[in-house]
N, C-alpha and C positions, 0 to 999 in steps of 0.2 A: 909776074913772079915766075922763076923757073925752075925746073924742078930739082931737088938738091943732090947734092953731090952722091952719089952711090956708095957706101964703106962695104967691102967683103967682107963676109968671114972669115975668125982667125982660125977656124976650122975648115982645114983643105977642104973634106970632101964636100961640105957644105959650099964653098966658093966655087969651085969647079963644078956643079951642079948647077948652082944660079946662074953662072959663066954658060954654063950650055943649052940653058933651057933661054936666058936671054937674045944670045948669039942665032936659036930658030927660032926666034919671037914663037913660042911655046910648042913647037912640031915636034920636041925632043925635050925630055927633063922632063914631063908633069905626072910622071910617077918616081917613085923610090922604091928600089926593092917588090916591085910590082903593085906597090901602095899609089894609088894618087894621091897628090902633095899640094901643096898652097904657098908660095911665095907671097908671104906677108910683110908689106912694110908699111912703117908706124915715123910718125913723128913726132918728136919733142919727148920728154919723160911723162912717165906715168907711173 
């Protein structure tokens, strides 16, 4: 089983953030506005 399809954000800056912290496999992006931040992802509802 592989892993599933990736949806961005319909919110730019949020897409563009995951976009770039993905893109350094995390060397860039793991903070926000000087906050460190968490790339959460979830499957199926809840």
């Amino acid at each position: 089983m592989g892993e599933p399809e990736y949806a961005p954000s319909p919110w730019e800056f949020v897409a563009d953030h995951v976009e770039r912290y993905l893109a350094s496999d995390g060397e860039d992006g793991y903070e926000m506005e000087g906050a460190p931040c968490v790339i959460l992802t979830t499957t199926g509802r809840r």
